[in-house]
C-alpha positions in Angstrom: 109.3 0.2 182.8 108.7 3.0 180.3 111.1 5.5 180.2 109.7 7.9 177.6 105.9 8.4 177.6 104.8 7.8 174.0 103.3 11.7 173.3 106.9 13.1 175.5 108.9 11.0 172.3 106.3 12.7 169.6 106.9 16.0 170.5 110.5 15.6 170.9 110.9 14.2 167.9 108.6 17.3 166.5 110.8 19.9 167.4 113.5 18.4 166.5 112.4 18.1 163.2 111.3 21.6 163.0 114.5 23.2 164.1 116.3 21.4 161.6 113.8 22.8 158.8 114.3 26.1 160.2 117.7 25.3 160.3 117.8 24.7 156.5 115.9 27.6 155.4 118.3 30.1 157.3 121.3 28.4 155.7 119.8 28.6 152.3 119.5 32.6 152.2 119.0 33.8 148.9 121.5 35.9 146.6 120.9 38.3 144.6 123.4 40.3 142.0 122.2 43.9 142.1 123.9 44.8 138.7 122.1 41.6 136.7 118.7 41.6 138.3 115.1 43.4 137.6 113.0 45.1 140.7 111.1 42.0 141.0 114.4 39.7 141.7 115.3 42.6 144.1 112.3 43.0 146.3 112.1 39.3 146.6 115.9 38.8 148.0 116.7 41.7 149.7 115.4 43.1 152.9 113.7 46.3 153.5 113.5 46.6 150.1 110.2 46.9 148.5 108.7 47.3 145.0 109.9 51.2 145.1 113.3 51.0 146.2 113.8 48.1 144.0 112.8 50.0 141.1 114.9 52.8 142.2 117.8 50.9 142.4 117.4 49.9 138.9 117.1 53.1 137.5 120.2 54.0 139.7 122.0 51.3 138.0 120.6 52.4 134.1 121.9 56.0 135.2 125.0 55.6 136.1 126.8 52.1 135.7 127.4 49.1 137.3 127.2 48.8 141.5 130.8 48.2 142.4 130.7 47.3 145.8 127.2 46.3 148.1 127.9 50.1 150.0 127.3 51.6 146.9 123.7 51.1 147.2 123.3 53.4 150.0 123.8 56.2 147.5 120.1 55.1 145.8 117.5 57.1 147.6 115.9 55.3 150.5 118.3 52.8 150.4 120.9 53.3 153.7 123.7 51.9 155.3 121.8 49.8 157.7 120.0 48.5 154.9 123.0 47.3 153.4 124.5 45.7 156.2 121.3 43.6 156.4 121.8 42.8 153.2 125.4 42.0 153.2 125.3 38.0 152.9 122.8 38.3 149.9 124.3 41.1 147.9 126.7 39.8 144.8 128.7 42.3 142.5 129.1 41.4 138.9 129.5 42.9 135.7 126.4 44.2 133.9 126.2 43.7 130.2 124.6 47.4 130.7 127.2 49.0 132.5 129.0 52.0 130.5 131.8 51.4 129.1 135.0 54.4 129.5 137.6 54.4 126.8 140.3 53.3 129.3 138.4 50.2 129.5 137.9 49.5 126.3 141.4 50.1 125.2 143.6 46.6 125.3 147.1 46.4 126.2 149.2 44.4 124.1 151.8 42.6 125.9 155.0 42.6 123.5 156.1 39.5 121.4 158.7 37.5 122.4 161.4 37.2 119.7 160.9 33.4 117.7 163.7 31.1 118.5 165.5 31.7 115.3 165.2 35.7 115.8 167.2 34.6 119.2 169.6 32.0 117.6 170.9 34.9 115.5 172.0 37.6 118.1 
């Protein structure tokens, strides 16, 4: 006695199959540093971002520095809150090899020497 029909076990095994591809492509979501990458890079990852606001958050970028957090991107024009929430899970933050630099940041702190062994031997 059969207990599957042959076309029941096909289109079992069919769906199957195409949940677990769907499956894959959700868990492979795309990421995208906003302080690194070109409009093209950012219309392609982000959603409800277009060719415009892409460009536009470049030139926000070139303006005035690196993003520092993925909210900071509601400040670009067109770009909101909601839109960044989307986003959330694709957004990185990195440093930008175009960011400004301030003088505090490009002063360094030197951390005082430690007296040699001998220096200490002497006291």
């Amino acid at each position: 006695m059969k207990f599957f029909k042959t076309s029941t076990l096909k289109k079992v095994f069919t769906s199957l199959m195409l949940s677990l591809v769907l499956a894959g492509s959700a868990l492979a979501t795309d990421k995208v540093n906003i302080n690194t990458a070109n409009a093209t890079e950012l219309d392609r990852v982000l959603l409800n971002v277009g060719p415009t606001k892409a460009e536009a958050i470049v030139a926000y970028r070139k303006q005035n520095g690196a993003f520092r957090s993925p909210e900071q991107l509601a400040m670009v024009k067109g770009i909101g809150l909601k839109t960044v929430e989307k986003n959330r899970d694709r957004i990185l933050i990195g440093a930008s090899s175009a960011a400004p630099r301030t003088a505090a940041a490009s002063r360094t702190t030197a951390t005082p020497a430690r007296p040699s062994a001998r220096a200490a031997m002497q006291r």
